[in-house]
Jmol script that loads the backbone (N, CA, C; Angstrom):
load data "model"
ATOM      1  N   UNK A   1     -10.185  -5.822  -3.968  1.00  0.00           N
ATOM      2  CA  UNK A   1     -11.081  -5.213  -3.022  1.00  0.00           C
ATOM      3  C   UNK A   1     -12.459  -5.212  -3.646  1.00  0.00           C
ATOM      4  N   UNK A   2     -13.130  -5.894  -3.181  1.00  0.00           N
ATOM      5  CA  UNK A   2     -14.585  -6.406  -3.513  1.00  0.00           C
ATOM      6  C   UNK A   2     -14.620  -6.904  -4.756  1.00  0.00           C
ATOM      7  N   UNK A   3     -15.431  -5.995  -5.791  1.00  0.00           N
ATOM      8  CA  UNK A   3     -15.148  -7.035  -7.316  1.00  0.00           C
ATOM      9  C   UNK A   3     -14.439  -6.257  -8.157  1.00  0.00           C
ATOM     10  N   UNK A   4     -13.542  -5.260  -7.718  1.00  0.00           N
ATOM     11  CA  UNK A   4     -12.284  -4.415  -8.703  1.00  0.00           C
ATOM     12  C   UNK A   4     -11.164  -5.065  -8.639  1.00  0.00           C
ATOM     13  N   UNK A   5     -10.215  -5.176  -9.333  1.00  0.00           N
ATOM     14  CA  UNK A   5      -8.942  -5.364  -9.334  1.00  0.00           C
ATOM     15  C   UNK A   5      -8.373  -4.549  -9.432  1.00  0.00           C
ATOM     16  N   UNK A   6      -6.818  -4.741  -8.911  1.00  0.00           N
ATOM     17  CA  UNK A   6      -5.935  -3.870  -8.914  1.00  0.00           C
ATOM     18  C   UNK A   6      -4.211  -4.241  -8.677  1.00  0.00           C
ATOM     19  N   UNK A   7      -3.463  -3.533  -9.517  1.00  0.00           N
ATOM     20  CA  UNK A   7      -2.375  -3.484  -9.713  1.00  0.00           C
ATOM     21  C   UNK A   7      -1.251  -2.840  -8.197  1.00  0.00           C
ATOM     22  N   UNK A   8      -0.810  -3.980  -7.215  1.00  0.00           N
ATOM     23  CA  UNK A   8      -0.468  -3.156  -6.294  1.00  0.00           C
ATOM     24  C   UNK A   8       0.948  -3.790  -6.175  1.00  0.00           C
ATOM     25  N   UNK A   9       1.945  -2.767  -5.588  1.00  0.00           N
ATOM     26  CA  UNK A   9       3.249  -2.665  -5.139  1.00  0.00           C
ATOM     27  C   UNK A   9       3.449  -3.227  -3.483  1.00  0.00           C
ATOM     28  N   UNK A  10       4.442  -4.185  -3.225  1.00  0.00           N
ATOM     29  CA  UNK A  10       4.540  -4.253  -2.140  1.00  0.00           C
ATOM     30  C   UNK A  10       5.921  -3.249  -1.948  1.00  0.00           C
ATOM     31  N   UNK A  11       6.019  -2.634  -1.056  1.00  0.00           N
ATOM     32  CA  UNK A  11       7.084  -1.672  -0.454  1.00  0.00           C
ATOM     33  C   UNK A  11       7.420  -1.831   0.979  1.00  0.00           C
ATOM     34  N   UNK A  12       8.702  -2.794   1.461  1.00  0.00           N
ATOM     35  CA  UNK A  12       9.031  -2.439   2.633  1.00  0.00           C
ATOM     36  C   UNK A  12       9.570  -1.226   3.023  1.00  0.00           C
ATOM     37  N   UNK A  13      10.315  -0.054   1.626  1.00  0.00           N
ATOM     38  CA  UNK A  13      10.380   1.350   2.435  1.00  0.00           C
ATOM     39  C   UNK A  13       9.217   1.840   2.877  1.00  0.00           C
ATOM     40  N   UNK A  14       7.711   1.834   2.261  1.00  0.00           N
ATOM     41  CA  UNK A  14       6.842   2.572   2.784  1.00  0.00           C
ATOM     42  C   UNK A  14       6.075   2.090   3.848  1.00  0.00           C
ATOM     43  N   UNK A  15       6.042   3.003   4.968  1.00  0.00           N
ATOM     44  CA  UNK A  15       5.569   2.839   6.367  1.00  0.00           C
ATOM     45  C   UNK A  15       4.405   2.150   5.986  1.00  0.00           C
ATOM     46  N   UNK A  16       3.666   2.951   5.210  1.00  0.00           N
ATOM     47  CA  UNK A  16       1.843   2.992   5.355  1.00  0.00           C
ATOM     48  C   UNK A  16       1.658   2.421   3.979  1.00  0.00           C
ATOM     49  N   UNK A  17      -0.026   1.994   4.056  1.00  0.00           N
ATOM     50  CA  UNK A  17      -0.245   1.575   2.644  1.00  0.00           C
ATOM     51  C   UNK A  17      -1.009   3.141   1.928  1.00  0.00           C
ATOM     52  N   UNK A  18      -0.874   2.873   0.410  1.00  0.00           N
ATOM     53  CA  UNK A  18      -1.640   3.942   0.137  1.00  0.00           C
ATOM     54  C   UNK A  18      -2.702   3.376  -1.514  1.00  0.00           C
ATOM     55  N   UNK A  19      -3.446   4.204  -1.540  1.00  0.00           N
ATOM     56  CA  UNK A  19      -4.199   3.883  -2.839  1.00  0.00           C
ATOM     57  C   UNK A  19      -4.445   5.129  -3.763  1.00  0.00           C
ATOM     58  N   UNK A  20      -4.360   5.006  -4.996  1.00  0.00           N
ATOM     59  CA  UNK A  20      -4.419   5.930  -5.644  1.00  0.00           C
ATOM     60  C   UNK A  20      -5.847   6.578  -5.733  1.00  0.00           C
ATOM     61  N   UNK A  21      -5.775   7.540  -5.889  1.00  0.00           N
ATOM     62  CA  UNK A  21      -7.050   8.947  -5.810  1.00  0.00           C
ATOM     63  C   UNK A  21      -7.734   8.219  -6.840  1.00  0.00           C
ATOM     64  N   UNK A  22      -7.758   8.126  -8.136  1.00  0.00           N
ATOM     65  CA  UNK A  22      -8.261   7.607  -8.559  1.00  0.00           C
ATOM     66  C   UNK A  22      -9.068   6.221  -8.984  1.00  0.00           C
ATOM     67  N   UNK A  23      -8.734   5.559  -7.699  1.00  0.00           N
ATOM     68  CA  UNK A  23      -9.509   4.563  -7.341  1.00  0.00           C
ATOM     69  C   UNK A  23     -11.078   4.020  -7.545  1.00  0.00           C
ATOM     70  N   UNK A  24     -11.689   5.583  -7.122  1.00  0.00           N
ATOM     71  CA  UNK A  24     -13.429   5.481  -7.297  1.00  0.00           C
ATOM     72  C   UNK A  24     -13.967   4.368  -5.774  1.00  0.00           C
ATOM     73  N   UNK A  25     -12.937   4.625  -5.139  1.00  0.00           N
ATOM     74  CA  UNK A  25     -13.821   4.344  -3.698  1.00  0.00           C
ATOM     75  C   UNK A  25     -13.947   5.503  -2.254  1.00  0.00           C
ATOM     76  N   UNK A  26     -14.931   4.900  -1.275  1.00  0.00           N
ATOM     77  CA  UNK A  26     -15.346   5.596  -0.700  1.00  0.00           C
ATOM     78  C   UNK A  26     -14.392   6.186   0.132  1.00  0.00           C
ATOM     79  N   UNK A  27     -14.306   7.288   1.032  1.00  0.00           N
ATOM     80  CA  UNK A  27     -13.082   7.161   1.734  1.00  0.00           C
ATOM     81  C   UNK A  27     -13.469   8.391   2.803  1.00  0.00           C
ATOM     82  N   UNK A  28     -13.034   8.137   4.332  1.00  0.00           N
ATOM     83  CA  UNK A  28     -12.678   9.090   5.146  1.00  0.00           C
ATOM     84  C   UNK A  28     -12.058  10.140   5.245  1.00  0.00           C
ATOM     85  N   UNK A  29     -12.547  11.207   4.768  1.00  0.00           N
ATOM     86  CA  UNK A  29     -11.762  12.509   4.849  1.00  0.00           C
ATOM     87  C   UNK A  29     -11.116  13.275   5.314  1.00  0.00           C
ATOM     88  N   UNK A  30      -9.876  13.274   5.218  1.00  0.00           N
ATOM     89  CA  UNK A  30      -8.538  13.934   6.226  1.00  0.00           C
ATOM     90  C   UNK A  30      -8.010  15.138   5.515  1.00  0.00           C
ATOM     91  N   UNK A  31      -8.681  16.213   5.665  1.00  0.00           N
ATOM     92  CA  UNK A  31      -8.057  17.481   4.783  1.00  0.00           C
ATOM     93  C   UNK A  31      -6.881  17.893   4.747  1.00  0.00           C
ATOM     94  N   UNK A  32      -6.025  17.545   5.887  1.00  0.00           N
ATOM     95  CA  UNK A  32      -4.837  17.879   6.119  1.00  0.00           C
ATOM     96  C   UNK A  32      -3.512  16.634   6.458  1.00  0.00           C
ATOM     97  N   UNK A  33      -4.192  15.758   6.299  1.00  0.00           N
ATOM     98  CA  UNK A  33      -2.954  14.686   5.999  1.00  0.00           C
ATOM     99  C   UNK A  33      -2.145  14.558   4.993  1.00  0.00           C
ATOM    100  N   UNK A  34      -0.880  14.417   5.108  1.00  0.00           N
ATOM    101  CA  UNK A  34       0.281  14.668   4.243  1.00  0.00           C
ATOM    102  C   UNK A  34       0.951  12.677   4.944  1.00  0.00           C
ATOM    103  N   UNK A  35       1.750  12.836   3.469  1.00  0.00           N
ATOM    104  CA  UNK A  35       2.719  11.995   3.223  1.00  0.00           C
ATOM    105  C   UNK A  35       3.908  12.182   3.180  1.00  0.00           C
ATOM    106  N   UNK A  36       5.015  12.478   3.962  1.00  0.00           N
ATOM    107  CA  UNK A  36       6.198  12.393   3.044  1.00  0.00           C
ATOM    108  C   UNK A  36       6.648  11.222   1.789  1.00  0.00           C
ATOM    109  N   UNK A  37       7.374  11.754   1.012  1.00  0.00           N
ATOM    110  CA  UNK A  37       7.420  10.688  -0.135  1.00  0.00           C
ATOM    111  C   UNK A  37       9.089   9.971  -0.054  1.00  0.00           C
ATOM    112  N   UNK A  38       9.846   9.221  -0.807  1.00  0.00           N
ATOM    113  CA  UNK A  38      10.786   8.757  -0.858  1.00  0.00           C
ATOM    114  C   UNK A  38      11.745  10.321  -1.074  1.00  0.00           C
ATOM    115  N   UNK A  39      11.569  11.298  -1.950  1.00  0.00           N
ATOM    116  CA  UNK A  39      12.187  12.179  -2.371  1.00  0.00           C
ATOM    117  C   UNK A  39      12.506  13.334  -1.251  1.00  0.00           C
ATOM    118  N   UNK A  40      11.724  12.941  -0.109  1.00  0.00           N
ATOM    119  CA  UNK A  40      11.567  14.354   1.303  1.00  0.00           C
ATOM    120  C   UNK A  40      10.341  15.176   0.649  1.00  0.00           C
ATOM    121  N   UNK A  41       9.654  14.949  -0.236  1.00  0.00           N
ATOM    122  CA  UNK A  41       8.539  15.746  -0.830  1.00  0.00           C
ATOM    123  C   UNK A  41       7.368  15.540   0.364  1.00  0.00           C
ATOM    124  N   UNK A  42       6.430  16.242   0.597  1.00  0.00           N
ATOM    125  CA  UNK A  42       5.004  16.150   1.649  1.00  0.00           C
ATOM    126  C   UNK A  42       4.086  16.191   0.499  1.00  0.00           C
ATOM    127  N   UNK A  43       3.335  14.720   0.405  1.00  0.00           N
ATOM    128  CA  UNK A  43       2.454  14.833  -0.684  1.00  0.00           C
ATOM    129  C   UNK A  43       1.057  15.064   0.197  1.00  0.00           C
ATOM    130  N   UNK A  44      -0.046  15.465  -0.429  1.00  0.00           N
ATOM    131  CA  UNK A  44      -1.886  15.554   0.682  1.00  0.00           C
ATOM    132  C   UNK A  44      -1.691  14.158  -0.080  1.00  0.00           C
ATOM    133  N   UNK A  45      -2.456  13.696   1.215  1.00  0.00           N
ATOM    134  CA  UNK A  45      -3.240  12.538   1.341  1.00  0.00           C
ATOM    135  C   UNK A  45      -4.960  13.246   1.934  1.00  0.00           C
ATOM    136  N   UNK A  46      -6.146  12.938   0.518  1.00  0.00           N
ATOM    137  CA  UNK A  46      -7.299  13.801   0.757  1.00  0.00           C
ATOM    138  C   UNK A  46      -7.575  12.985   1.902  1.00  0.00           C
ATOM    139  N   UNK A  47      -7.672  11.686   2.456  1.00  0.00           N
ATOM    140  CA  UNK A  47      -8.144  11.169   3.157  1.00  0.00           C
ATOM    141  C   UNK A  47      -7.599   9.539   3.432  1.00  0.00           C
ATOM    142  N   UNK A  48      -8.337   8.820   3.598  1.00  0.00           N
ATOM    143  CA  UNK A  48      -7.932   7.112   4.471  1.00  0.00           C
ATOM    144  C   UNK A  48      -9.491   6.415   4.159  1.00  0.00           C
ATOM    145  N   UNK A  49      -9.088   5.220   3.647  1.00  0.00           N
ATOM    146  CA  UNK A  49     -10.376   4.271   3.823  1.00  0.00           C
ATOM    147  C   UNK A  49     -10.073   2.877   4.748  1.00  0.00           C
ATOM    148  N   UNK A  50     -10.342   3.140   6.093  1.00  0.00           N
ATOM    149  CA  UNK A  50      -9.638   2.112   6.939  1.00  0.00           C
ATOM    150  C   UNK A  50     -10.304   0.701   7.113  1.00  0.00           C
ATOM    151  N   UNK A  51      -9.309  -0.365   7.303  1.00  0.00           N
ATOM    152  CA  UNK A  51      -9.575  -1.535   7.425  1.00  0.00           C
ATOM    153  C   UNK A  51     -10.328  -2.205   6.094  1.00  0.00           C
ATOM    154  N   UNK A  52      -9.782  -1.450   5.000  1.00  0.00           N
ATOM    155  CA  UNK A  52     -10.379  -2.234   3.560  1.00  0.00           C
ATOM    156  C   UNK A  52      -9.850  -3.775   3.327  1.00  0.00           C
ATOM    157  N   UNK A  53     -10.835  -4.378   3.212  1.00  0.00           N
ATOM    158  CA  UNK A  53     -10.454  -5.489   2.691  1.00  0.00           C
ATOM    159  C   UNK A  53      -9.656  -6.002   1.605  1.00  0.00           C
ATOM    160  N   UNK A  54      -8.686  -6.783   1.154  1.00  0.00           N
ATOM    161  CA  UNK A  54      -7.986  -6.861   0.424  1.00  0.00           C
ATOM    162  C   UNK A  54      -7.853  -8.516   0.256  1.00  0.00           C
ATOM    163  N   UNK A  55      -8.172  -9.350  -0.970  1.00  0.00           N
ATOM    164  CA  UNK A  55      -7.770  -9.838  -1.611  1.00  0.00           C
ATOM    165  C   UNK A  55      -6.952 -10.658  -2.220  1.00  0.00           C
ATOM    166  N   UNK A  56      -6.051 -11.490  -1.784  1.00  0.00           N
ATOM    167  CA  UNK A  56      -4.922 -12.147  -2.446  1.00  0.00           C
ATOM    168  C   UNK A  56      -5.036 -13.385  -2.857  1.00  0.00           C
ATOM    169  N   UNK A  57      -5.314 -14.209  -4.083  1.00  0.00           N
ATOM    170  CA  UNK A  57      -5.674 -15.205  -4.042  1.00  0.00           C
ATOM    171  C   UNK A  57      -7.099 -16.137  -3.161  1.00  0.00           C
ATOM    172  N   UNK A  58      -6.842 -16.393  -2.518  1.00  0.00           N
ATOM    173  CA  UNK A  58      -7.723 -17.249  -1.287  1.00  0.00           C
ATOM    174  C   UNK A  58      -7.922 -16.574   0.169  1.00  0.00           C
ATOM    175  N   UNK A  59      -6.716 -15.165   0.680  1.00  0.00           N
ATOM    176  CA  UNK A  59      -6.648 -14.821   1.341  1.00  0.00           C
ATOM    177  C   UNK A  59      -7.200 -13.529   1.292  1.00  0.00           C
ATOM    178  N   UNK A  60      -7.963 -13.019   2.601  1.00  0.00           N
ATOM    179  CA  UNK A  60      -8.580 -11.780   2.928  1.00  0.00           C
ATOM    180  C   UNK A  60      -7.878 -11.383   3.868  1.00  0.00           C
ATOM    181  N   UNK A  61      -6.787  -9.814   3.710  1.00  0.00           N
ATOM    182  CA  UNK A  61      -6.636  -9.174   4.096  1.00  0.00           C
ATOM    183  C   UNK A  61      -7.150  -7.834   4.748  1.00  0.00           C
ATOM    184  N   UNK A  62      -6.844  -6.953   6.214  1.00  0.00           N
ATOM    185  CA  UNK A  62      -7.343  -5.641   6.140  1.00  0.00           C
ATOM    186  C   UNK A  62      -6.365  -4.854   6.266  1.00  0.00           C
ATOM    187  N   UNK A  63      -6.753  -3.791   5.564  1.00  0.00           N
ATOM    188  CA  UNK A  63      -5.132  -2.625   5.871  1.00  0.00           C
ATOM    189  C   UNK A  63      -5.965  -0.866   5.409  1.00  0.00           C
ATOM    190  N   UNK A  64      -5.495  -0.642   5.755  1.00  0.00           N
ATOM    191  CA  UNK A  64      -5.689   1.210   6.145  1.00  0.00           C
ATOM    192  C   UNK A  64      -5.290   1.567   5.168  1.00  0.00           C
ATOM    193  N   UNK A  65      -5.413   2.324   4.407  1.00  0.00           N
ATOM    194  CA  UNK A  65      -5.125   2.596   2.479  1.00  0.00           C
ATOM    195  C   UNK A  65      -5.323   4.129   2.972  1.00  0.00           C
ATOM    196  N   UNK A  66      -4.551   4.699   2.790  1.00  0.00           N
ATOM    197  CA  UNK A  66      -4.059   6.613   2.937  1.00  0.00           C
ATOM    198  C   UNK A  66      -4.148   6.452   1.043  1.00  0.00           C
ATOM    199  N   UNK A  67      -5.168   7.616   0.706  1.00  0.00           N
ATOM    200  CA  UNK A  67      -5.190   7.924  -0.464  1.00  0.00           C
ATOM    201  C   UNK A  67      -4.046   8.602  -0.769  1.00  0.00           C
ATOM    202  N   UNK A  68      -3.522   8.656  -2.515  1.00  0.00           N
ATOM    203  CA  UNK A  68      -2.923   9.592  -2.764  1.00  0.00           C
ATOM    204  C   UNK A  68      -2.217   9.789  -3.929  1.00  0.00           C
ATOM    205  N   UNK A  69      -1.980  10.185  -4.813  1.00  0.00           N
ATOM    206  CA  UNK A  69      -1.440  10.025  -6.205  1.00  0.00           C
ATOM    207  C   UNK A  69      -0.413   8.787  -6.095  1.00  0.00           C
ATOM    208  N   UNK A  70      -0.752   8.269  -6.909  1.00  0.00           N
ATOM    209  CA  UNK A  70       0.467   6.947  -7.670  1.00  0.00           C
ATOM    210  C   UNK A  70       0.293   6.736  -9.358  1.00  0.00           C
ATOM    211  N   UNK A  71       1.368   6.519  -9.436  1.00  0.00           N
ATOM    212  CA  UNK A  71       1.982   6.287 -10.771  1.00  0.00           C
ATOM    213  C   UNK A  71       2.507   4.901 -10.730  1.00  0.00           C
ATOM    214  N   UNK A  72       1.615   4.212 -11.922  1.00  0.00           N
ATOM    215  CA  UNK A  72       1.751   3.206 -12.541  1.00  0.00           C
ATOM    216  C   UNK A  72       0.959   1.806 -11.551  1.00  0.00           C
ATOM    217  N   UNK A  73       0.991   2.311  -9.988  1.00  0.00           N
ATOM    218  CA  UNK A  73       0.134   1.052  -9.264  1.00  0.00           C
ATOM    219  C   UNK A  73      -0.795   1.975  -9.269  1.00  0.00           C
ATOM    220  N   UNK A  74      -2.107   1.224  -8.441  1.00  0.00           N
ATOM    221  CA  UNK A  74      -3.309   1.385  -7.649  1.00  0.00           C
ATOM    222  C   UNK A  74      -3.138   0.912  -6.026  1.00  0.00           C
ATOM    223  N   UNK A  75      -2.346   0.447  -5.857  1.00  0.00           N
ATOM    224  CA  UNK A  75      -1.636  -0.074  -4.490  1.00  0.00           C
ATOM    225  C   UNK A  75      -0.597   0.026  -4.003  1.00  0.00           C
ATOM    226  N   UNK A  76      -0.416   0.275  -2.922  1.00  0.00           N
ATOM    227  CA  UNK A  76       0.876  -0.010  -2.662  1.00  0.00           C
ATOM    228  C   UNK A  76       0.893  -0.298  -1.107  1.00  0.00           C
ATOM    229  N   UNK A  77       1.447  -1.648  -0.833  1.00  0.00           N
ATOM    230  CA  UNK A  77       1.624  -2.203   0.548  1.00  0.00           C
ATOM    231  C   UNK A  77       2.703  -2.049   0.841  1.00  0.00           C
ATOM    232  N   UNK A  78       2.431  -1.121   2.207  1.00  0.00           N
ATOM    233  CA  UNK A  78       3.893  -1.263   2.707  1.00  0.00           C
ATOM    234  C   UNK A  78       4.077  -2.066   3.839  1.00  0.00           C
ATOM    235  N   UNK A  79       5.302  -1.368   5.026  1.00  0.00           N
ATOM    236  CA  UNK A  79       5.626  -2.629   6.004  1.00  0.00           C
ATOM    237  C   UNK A  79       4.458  -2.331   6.825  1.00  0.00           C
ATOM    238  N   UNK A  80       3.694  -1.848   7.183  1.00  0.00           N
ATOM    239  CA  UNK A  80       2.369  -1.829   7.708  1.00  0.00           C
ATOM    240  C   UNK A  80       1.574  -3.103   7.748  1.00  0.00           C
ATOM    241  N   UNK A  81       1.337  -3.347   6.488  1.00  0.00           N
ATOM    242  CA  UNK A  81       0.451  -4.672   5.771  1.00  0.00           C
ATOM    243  C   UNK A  81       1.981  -6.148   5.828  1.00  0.00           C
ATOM    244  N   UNK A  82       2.567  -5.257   5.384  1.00  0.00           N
ATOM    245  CA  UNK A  82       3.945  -6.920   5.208  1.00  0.00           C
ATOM    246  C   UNK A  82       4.049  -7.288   6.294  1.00  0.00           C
ATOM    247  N   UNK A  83       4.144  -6.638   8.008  1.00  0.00           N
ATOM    248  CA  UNK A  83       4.222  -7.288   9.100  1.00  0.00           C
ATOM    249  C   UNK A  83       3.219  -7.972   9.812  1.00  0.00           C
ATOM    250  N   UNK A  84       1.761  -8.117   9.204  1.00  0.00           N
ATOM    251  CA  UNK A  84       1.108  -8.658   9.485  1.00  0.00           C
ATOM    252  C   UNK A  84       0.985 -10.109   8.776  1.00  0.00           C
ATOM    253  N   UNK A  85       1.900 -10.393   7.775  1.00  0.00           N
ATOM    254  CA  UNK A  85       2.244 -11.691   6.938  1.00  0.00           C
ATOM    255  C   UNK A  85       3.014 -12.738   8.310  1.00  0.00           C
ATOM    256  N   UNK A  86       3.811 -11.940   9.254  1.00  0.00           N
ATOM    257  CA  UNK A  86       4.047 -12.814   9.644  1.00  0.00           C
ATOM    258  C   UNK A  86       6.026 -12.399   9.991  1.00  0.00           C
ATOM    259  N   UNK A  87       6.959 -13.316  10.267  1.00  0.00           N
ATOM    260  CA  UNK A  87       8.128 -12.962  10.262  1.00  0.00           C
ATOM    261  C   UNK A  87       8.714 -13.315   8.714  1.00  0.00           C
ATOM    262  N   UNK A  88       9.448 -12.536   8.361  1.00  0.00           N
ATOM    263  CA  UNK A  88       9.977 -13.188   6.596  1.00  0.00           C
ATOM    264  C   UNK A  88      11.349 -12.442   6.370  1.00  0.00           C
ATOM    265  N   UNK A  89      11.302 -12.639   5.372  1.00  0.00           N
ATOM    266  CA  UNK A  89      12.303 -11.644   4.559  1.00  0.00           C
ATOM    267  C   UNK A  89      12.581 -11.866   3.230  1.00  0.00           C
ATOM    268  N   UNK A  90      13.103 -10.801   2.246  1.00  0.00           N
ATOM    269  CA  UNK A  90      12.826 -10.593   1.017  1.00  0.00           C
ATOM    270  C   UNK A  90      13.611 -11.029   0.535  1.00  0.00           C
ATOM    271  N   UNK A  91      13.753 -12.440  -0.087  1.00  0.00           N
ATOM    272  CA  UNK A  91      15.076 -12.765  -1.457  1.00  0.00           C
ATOM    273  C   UNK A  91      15.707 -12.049  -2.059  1.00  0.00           C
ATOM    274  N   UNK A  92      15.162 -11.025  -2.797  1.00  0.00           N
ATOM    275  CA  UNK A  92      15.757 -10.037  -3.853  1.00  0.00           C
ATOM    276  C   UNK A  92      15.708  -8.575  -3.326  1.00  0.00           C
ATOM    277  N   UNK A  93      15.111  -8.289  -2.245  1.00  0.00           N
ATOM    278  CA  UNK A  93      15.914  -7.023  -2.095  1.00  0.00           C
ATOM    279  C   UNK A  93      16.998  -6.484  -1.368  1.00  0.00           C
ATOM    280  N   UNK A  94      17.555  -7.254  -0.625  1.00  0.00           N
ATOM    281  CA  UNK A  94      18.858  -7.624   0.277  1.00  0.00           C
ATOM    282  C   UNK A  94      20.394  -7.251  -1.016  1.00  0.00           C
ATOM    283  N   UNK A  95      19.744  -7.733  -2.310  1.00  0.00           N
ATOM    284  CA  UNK A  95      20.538  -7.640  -3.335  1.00  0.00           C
ATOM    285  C   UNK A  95      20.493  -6.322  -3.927  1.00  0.00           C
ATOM    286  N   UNK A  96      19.485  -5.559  -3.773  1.00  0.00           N
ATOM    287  CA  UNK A  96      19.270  -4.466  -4.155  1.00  0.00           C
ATOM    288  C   UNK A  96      18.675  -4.930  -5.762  1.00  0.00           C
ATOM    289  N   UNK A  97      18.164  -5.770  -5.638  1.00  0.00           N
ATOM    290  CA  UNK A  97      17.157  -6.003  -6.879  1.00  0.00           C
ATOM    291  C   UNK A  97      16.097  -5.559  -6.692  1.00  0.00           C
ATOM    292  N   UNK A  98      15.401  -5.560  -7.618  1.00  0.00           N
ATOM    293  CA  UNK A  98      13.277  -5.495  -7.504  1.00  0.00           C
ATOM    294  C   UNK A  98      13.139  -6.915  -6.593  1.00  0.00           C
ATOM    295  N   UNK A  99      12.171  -6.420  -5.816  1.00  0.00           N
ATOM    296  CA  UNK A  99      11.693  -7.648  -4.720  1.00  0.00           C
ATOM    297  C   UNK A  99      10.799  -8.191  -5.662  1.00  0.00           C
ATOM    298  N   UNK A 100      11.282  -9.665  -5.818  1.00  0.00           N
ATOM    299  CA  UNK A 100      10.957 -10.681  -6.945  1.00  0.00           C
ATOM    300  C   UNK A 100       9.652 -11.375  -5.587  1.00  0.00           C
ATOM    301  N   UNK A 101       9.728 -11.403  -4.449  1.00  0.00           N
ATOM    302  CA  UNK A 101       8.417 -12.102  -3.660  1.00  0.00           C
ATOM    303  C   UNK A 101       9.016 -12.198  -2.256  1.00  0.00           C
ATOM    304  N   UNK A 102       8.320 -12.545  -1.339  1.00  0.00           N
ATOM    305  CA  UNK A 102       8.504 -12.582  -0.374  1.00  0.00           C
ATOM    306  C   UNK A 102       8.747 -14.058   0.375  1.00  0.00           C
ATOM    307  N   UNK A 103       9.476 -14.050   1.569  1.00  0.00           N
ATOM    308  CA  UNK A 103       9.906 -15.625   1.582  1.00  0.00           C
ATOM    309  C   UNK A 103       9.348 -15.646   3.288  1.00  0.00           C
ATOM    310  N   UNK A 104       8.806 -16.999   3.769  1.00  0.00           N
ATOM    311  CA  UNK A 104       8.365 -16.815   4.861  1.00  0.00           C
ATOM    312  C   UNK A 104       8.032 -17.835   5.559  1.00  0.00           C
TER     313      UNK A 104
END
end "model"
wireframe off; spacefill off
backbone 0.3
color backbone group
């Protein structure tokens, strides 16, 4: 996203994309938006920076990034952003492996 890089997760469990708080970008302020998490936990989400551009190689993506604590990414795409790739499906997580990439 512009000239930062970043370490991001693709997630078909997660609905929405999100970006970590600590990012250092600008963002739309939603005082009361919550996340549920994988655990049934409701995490705040302080806010949303919508339609950010994103990055992949040669390709420019946009996707709606709901701020919010993460551990270990700065990203995380979920099926939000993955259904706009197109129709596919995942090699390795059908196996219940780590999704090694996406096939399409």
């Amino acid at each position: 996203m512009g000239a930062a890089a970043f370490t991001a997760q693709l997630d078909s469990g997660s609905t929405h994309n999100f970006i970590a708080e600590d990012a250092g970008l600008p963002l739309q302020r939603r005082p009361h938006l919550t996340a549920t998490v994988a655990n049934g936990e409701r995490v705040s989400c302080p806010g949303v920076i919508r339609q950010a551009p994103i990055t992949i190689g040669e390709d420019v993506f946009r996707a709606d990034l709901f701020m919010m604590p993460l551990a270990g990414y700065d990203l995380v795409l979920g099926t939000q952003w993955l259904v706009t790739l197109g129709p596919g499906r995942c090699r390795s997580c059908a196996k219940g492996a780590p999704c090694a990439g996406l096939e399409w």
